[in-house]
N, CA, C and O atoms as CSV, one atom per row, in Angstrom:
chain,resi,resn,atom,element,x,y,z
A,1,UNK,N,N,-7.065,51.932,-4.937
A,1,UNK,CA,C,-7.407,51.292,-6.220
A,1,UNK,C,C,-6.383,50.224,-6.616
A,1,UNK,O,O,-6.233,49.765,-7.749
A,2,UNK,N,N,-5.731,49.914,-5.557
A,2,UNK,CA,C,-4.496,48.790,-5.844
A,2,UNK,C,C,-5.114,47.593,-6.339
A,2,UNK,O,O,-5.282,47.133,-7.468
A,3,UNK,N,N,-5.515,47.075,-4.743
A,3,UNK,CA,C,-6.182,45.965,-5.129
A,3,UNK,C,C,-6.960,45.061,-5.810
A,3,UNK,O,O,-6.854,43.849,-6.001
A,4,UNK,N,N,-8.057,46.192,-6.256
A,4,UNK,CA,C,-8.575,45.715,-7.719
A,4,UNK,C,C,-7.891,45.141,-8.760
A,4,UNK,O,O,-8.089,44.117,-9.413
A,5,UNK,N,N,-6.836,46.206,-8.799
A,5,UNK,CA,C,-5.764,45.897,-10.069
A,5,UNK,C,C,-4.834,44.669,-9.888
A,5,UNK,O,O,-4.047,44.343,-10.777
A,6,UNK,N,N,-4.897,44.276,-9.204
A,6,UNK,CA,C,-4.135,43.003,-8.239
A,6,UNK,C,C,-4.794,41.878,-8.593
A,6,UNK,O,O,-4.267,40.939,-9.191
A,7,UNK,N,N,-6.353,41.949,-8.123
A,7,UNK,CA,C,-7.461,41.130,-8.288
A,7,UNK,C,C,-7.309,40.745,-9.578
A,7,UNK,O,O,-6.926,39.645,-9.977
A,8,UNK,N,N,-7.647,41.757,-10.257
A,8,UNK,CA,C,-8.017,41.229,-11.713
A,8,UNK,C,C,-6.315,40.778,-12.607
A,8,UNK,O,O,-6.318,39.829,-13.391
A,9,UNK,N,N,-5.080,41.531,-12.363
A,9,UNK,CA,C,-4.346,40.631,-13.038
A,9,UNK,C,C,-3.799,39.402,-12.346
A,9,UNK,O,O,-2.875,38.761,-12.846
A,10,UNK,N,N,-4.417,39.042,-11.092
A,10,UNK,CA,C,-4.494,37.299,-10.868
A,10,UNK,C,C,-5.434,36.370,-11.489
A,10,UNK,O,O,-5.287,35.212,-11.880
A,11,UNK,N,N,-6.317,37.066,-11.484
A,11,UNK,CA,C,-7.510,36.128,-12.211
A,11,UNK,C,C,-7.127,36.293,-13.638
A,11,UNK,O,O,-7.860,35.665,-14.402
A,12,UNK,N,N,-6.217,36.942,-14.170
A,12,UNK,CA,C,-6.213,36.955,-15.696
A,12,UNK,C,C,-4.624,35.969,-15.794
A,12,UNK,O,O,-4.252,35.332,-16.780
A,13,UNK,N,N,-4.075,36.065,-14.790
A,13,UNK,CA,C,-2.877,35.187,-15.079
A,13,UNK,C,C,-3.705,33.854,-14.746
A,13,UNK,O,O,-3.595,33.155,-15.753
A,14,UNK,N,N,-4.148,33.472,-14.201
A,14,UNK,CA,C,-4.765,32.513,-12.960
A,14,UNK,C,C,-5.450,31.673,-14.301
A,14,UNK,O,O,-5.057,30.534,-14.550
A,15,UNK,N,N,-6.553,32.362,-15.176
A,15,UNK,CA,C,-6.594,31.580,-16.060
A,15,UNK,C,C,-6.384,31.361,-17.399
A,15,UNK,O,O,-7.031,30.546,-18.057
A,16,UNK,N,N,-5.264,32.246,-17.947
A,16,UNK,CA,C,-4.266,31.953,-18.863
A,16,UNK,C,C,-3.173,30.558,-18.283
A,16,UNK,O,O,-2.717,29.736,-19.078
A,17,UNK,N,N,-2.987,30.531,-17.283
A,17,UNK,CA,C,-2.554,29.152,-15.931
A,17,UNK,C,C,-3.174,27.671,-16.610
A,17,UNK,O,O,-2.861,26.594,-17.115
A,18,UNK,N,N,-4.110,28.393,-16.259
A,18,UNK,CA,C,-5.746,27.315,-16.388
A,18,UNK,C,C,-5.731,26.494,-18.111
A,18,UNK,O,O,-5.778,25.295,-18.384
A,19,UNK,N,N,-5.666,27.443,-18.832
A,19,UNK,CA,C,-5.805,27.146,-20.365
A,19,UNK,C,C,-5.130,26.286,-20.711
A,19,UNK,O,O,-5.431,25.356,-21.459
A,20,UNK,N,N,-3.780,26.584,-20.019
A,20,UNK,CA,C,-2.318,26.136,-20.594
A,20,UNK,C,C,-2.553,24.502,-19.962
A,20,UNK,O,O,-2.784,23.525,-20.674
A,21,UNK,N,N,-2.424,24.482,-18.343
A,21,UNK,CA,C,-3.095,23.312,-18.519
A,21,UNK,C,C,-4.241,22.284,-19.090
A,21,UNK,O,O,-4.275,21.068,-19.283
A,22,UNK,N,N,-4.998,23.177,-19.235
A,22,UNK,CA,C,-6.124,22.466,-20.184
A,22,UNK,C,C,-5.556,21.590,-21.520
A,22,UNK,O,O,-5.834,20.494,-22.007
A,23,UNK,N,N,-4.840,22.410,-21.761
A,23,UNK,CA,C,-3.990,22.027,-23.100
A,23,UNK,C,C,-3.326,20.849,-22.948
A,23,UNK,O,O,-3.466,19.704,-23.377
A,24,UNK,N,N,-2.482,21.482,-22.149
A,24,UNK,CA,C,-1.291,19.825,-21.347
A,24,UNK,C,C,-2.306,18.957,-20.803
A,24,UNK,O,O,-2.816,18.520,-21.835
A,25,UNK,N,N,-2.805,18.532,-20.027
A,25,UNK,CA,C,-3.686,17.288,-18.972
A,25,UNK,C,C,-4.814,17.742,-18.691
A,25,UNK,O,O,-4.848,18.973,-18.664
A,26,UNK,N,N,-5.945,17.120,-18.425
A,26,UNK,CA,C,-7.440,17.540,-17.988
A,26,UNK,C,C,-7.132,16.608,-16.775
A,26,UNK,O,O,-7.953,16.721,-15.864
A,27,UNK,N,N,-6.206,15.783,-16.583
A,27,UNK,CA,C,-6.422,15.235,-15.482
A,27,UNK,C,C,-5.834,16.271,-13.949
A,27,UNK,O,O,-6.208,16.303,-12.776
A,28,UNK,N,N,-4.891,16.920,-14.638
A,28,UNK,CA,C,-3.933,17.702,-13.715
A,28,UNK,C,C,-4.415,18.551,-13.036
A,28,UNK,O,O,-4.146,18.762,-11.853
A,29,UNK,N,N,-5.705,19.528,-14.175
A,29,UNK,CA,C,-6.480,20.466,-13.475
A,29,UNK,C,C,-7.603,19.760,-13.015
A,29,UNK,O,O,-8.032,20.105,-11.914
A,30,UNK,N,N,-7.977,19.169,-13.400
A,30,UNK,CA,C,-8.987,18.292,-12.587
A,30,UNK,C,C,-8.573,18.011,-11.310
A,30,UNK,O,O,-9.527,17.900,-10.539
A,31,UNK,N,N,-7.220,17.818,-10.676
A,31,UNK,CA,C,-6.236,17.328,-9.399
A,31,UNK,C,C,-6.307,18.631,-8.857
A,31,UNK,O,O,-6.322,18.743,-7.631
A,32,UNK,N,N,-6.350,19.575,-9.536
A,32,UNK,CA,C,-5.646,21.156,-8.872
A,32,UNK,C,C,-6.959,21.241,-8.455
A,32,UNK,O,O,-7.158,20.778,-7.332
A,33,UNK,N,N,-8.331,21.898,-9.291
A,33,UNK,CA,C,-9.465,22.212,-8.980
A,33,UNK,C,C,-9.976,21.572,-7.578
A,33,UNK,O,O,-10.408,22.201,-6.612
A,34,UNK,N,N,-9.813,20.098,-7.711
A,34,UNK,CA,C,-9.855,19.194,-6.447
A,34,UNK,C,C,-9.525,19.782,-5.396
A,34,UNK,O,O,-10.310,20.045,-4.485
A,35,UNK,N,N,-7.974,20.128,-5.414
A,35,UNK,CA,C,-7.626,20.006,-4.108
A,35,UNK,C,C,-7.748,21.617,-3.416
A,35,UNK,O,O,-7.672,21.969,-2.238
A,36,UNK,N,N,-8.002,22.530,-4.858
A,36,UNK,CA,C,-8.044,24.054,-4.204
A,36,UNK,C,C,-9.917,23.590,-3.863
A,36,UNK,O,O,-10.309,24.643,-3.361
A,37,UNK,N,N,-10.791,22.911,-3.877
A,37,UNK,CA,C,-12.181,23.098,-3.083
A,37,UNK,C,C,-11.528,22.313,-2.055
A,37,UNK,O,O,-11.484,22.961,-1.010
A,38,UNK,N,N,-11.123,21.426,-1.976
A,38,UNK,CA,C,-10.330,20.718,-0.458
A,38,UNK,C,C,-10.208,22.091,0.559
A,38,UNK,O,O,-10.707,22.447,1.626
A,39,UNK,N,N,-9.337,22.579,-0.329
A,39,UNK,CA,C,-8.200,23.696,0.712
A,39,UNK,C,C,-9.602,24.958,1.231
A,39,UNK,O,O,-9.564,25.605,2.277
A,40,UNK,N,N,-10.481,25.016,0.419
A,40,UNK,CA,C,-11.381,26.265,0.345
A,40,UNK,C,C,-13.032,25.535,1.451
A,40,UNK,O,O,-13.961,26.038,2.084
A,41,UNK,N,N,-12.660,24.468,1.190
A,41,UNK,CA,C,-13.859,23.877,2.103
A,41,UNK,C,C,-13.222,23.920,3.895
A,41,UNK,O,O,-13.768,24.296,4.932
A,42,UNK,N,N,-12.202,23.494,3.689
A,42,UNK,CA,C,-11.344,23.377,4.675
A,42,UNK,C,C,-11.566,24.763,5.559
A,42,UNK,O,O,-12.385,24.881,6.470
A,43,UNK,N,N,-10.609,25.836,5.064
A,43,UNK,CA,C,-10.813,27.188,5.260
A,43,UNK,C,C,-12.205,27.327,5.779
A,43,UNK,O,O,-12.497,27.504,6.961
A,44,UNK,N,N,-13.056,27.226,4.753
A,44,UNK,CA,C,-14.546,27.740,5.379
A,44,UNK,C,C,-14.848,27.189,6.830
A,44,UNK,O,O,-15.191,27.891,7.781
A,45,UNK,N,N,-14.648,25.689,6.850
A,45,UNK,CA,C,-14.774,25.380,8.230
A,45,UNK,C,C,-14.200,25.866,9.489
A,45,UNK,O,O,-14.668,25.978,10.622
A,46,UNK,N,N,-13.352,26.055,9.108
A,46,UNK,CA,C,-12.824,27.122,10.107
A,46,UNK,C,C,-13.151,28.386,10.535
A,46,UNK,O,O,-13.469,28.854,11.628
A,47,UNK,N,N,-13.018,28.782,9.561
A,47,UNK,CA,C,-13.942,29.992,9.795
A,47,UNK,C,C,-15.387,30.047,10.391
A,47,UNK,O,O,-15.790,30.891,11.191
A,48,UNK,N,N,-16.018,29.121,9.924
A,48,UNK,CA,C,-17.515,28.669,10.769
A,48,UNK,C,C,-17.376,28.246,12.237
A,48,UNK,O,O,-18.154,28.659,13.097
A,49,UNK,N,N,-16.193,27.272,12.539
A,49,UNK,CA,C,-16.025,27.244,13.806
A,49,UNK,C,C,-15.548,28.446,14.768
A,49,UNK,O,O,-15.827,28.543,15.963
A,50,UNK,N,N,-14.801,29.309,14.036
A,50,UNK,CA,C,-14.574,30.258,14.665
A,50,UNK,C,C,-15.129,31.396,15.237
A,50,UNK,O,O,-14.832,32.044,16.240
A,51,UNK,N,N,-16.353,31.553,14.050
A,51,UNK,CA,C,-18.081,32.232,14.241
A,51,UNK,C,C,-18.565,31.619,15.303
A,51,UNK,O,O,-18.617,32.332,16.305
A,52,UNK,N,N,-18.937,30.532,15.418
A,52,UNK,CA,C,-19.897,29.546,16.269
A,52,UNK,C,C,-19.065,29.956,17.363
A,52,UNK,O,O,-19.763,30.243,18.336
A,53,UNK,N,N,-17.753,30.101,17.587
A,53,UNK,CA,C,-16.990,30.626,19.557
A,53,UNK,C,C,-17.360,31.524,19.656
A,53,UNK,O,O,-17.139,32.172,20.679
């Protein structure tokens, strides 16, 4: 039952994170959001290529 508890207080820091920037710049998280689907599209492809061997 760790992990759950792990899960959820990242996603609760993750977007208390989120807010704070919201506050400061929309451009900044707008840059972050960007580049974490970059990093997450990225990942997936890999992973697809790695299926497809």
């Amino acid at each position: 039952m760790k992990i759950p508890v792990i899960l959820l207080t990242t996603t609760f820091s993750y977007q208390n994170l989120l807010r704070i920037i919201l506050k400061e710049q929309r451009s900044l998280i707008l840059a972050i959001l960007t580049t974490q689907l970059a990093t997450i599209t990225a990942s997936f492809a890999s992973v697809s290529k790695s299926i497809d061997i």
